[in-house]
C-alpha positions in Angstrom: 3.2 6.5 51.1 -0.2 5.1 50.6 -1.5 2.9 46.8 -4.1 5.4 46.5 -1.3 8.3 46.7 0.8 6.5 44.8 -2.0 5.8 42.1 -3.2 9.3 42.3 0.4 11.1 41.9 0.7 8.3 38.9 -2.3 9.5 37.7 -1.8 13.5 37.8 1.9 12.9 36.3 0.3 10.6 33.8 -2.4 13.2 32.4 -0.1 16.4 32.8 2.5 14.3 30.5 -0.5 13.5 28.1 -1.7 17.3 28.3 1.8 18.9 27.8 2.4 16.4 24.8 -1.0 17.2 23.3 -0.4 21.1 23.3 3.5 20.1 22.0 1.5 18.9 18.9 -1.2 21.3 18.5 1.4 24.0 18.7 4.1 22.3 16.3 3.0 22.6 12.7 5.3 20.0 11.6 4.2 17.7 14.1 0.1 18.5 13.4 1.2 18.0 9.8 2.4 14.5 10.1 -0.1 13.2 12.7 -3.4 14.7 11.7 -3.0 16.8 8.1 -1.1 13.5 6.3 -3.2 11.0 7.4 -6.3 12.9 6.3 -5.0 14.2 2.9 -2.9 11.8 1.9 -5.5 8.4 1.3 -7.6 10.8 -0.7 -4.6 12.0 -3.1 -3.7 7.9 -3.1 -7.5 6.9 -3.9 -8.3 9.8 -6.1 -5.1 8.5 -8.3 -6.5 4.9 -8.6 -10.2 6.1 -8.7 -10.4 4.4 -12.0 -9.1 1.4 -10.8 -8.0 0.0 -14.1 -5.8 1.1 -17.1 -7.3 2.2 -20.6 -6.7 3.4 -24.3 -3.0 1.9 -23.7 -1.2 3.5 -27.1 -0.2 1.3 -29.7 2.0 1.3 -33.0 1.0 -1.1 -35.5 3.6 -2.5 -38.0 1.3 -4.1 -40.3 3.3 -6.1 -43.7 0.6 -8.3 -44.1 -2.2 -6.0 -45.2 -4.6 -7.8 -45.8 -8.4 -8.4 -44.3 -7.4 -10.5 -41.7 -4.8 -8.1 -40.7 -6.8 -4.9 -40.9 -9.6 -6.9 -38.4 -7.0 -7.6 -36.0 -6.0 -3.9 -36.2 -9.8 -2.5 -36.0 -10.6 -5.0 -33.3 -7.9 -4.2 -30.6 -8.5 -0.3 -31.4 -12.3 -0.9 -30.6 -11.0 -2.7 -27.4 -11.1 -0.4 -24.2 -7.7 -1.2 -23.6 -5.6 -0.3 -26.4 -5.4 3.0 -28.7 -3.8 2.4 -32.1 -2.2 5.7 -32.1 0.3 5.3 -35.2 1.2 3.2 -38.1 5.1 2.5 -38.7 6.6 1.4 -41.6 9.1 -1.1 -40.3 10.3 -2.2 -36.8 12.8 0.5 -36.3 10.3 3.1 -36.6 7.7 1.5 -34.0 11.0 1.2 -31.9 11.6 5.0 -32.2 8.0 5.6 -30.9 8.4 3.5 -27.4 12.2 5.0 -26.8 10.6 8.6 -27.2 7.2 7.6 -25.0 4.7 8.0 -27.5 3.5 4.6 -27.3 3.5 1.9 -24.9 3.9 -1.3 -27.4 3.8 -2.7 -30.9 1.7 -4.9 -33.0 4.0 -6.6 -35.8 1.9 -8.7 -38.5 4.7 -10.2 -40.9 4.2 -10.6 -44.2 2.8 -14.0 -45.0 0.5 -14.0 -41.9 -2.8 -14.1 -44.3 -1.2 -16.2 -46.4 -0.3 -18.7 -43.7 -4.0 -18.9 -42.2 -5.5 -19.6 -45.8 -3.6 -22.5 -46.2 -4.3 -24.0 -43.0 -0.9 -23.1 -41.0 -0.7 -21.1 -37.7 -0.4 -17.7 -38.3 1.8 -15.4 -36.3 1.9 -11.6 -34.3 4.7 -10.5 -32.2 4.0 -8.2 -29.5 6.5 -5.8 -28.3 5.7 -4.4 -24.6 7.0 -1.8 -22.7 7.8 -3.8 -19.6 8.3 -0.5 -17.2 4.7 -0.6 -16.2 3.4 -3.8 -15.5 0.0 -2.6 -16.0 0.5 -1.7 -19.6 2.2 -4.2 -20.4 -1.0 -6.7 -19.2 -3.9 -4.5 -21.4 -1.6 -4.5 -24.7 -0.8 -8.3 -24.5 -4.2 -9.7 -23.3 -6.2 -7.4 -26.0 -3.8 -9.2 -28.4 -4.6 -12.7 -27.1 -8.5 -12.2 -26.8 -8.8 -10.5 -30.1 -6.5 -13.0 -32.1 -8.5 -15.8 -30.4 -11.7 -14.4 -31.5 -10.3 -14.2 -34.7 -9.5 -18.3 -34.4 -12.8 -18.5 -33.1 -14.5 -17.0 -36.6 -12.6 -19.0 -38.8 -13.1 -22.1 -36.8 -16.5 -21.8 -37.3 -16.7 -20.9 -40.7 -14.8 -24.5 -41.4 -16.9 -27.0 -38.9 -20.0 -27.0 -41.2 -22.3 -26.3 -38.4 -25.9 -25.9 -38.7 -27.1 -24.5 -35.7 -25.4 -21.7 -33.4 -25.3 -24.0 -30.5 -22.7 -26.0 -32.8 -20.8 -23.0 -33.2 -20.7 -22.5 -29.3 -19.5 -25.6 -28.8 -17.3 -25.5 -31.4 -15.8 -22.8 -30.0 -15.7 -23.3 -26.6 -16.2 -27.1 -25.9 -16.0 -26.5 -21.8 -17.5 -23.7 -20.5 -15.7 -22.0 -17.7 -17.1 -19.4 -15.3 -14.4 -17.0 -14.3 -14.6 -15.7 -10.6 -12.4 -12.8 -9.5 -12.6 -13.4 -5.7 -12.2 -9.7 -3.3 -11.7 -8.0 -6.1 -14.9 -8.1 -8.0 -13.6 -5.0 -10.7 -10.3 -6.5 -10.7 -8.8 -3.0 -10.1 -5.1 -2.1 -8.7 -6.9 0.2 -6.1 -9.1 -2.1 -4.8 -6.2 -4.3 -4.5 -3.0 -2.2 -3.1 -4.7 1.0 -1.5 -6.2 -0.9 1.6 -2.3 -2.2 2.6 -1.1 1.4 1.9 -3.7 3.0 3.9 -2.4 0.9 7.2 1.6 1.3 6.0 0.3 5.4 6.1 -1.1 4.6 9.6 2.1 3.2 10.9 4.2 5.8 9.3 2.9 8.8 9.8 2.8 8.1 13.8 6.1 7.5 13.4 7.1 10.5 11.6 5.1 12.9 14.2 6.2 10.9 17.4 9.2 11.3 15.8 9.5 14.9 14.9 8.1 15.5 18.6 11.1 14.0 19.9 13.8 16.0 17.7 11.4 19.5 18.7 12.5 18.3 22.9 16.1 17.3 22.2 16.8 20.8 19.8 15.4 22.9 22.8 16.8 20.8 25.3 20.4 21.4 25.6 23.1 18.8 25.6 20.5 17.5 23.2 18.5 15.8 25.9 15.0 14.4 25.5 13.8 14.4 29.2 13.8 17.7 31.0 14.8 17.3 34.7 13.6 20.8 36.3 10.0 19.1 35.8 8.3 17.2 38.6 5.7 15.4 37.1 8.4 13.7 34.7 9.6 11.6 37.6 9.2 8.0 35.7 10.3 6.4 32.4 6.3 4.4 32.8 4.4 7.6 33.5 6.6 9.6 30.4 5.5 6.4 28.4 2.2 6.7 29.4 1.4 9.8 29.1 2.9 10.5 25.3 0.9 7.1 24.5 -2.2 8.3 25.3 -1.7 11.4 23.6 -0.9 9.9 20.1 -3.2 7.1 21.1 -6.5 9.7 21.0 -5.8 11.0 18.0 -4.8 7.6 16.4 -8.0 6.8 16.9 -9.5 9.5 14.8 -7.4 9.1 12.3 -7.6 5.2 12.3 -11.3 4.7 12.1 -11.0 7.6 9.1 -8.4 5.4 7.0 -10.3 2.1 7.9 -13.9 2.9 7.4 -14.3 6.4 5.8 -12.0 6.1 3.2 -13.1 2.7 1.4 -16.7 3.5 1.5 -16.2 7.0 -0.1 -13.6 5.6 -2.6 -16.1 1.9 -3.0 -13.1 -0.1 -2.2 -13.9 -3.7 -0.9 -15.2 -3.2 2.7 -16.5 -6.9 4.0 -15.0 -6.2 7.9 -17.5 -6.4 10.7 -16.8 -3.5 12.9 -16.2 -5.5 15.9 -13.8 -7.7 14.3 -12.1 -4.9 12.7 -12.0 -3.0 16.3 -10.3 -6.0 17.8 -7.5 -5.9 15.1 -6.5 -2.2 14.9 -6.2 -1.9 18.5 -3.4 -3.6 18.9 -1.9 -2.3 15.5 -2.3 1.2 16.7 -1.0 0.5 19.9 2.5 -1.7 18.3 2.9 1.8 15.9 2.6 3.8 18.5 5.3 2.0 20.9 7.4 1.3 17.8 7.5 4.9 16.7 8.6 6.2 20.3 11.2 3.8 20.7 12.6 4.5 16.8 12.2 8.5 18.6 14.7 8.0 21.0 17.1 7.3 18.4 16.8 10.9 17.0 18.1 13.4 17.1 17.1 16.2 15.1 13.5 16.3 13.5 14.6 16.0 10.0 16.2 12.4 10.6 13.3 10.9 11.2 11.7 12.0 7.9 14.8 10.9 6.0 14.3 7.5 8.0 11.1 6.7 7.4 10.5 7.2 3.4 13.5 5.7 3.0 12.1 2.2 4.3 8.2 3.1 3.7 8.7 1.3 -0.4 10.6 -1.7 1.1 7.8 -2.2 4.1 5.1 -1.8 1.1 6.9 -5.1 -0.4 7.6 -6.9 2.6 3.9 -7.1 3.6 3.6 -9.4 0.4 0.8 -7.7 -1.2 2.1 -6.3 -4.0 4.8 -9.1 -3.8 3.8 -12.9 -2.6 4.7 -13.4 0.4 6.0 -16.6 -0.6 8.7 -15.3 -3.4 10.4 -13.0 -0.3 13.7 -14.9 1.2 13.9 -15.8 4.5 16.3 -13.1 5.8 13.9 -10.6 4.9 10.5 -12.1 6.1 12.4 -12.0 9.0 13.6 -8.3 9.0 9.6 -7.7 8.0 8.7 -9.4 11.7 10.3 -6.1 12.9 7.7 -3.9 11.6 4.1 -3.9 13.0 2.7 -3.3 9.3 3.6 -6.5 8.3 1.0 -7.8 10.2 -1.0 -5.1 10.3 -1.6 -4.7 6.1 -2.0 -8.7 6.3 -4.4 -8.8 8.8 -6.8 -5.7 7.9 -6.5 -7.1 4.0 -8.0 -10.6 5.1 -10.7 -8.5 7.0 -11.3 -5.6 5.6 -10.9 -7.2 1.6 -11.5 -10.7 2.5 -14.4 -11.2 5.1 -12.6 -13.0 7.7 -13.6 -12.4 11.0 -11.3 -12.0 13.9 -10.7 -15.7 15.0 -9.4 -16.3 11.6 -6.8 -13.6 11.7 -5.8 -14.5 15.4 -2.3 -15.3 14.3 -1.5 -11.9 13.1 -3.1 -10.6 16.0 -1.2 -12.6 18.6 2.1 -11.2 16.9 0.3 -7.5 16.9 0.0 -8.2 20.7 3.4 -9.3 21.1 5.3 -6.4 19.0 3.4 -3.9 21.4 4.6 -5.6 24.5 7.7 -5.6 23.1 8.2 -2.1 22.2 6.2 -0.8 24.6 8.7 -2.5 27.1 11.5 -1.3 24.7 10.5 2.7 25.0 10.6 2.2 28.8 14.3 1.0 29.1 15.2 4.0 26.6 13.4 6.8 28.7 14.4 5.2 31.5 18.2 5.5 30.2 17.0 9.1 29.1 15.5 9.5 32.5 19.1 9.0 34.0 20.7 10.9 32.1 18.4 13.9 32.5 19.3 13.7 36.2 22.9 13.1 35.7 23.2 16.4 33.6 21.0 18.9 34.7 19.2 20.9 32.0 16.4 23.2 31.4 14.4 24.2 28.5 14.6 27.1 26.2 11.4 28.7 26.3 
């Protein structure tokens, strides 16, 4: 047999694969769901949730013992704040405490009794914040209005004992080094802008998975003896060609939804977009292609459709950790940054971050992108042993599909 038959029976088994896998997903809902529906919905559902980027009008009980002026501007200054909502006085401690066990607030102000008293005669003066530590983005608007409106309240009576005559005096007085605060990527400081561009490529990665997955279960439950290579097909007459072919299926509509999550998405949501498009080209490519090897080598490993759905959520919160963006990277041990090398969105979420939120440009990511290369060799090389193996065993046991 001639190359050029050989290429050109390569090439028909290649695109009949890619065809037949193509109209397996068009015709399975479950499978269109995961592969198309998800990864169009679900970013907007994610982004419309974090739209506002920031928490406000956190509720607040005030214990107040003190009552005094002082005390009563403390109270009308964090309630004029755009973080905090005085939403109920208490009478003691155990009251205020009642309110955060039952949810009606998120945190309490307690001014003891001598705090006037203490500040007149030239002592510190105290305020104890109580925070409801179960979200972490509560818990940082209740205690930072507290500190910026108790240090403006310093900052008032500092003046009004340095005998300044002019208002630069009082600046100075005030604030003797002046500091200009930066917030680098993240201009509005918002937990969208910050999370939501690493969820977006965990979603990538995942819902490949899931729908390569689910396309799997579909040919084993219609198979029988639970096979996932039929053998009364000629055209499925190499583990390469299956490879190929199911590849380039996912791999077109990837690309759609891909170039949705990386450059539709932020600008209609105004998350931070700095990428240049050829940089960013160069980095999903092969992060698209590691997913898609990585999800048909996790495919061979079901069985039945619903497996792979109980798989993948269960490790999609973990994976969101291990790319340390909402955790440093540098607090994770060692046995898991290791276990996260597995996963093509580690480096993924770490490199589109740098270039998508960051600016970076391609040559500055190249270490990421080197491992990207790597994991899809390595899987890619992985899903060929297992359909090989499947390939085997198709002949070994004849079977035939149920129609």
């Amino acid at each position: 047999m001639s190359i050029f038959h050989k290429l050109k029976e390569h090439f028909t088994d290649v695109t009949y694969i890619w065809r037949h896998e193509m109209l397996q997903v068009i015709r399975d809902e479950g499978v269109l769901m995961f592969l198309v529906i998800v990864p169009l919905g679900y970013p907007l559902l994610y982004s419309w949730i974090y739209n506002n980027e920031a928490v406000h009008e956190v509720p607040v009980v005030v214990v107040d013992h003190s009552y005094s002026q002082l005390s009563r501007q403390f109270i009308n200054d964090c309630d004029a704040s755009p973080d905090v909502h005085v939403a109920y006085y208490a009478e003691d401690l155990d009251e205020a405490k009642s309110l955060v066990s039952r949810q009606l607030v998120k945190g309490i102000y307690f001014i003891p009794t001598d705090f006037a008293k203490r500040i007149i005669r030239g002592e510190q003066g105290t305020i104890s914040v109580y925070c409801d530590m179960s979200l972490m983005l509560a818990y940082k608007c209740i205690y930072q209005t507290a500190m910026v409106e108790a240090g403006r309240i310093g900052a008032g009576l500092s003046i009004k004992k340095s005998g300044n005559y002019t208002k630069r005096e009082d600046v100075i007085t005030v604030q003797p080094l002046e500091v200009d605060d930066v917030a680098m990527f993240n201009p509005s400081g918002g937990y969208g802008s910050c999370v939501l561009p690493a969820v977006l490529m965990l979603i990538l990665q995942q819902t490949l998975a899931l729908g390569i997955g689910m396309s799997a279960g579909t040919s084993r439950e219609r198979n029988r003896n639970g096979q996932l290579i039929p053998n009364d097909n000629p055209h499925y007459r190499g583990a390469y060609r299956i490879v190929c072919g199911k590849a380039l299926c996912y791999a077109m509509i990837a690309a759609v939804t891909s170039a949705y999550l990386t450059l539709v998405i932020p600008k209609l949501f105004s998350f931070p977009h700095l990428a240049h498009r050829w940089d960013l080209l160069w980095m999903m490519i092969p992060y698209v292609l590691a997913s898609i090897f990585f999800g048909m080598a996790v495919s061979c490993m079901v069985r039945y459709r619903e497996n792979v759905m109980l798989l993948m959520v269960f490790v999609s919160v973990p994976l969101l950790f291990l790319t340390g963006v909402s955790w440093p990277e540098t607090s994770i041990p060692g046995a898991w940054q290791g276990i996260s090398w597995l996963f093509p969105s580690t480096f993924g979420v770490r490199a589109f971050v740098r270039v998508n939120s960051m600016g970076a440009s391609i040559d500055q990511v190249l270490p990421e992108v080197r491992i990207l290369w790597i994991q899809a060799a390595a899987y890619l090389g992985l899903a060929c042993l297992v359909y090989r193996y499947q390939f085997r065993l198709a002949k070994k046991y004849p079977i035939t599909e149920n129609q």
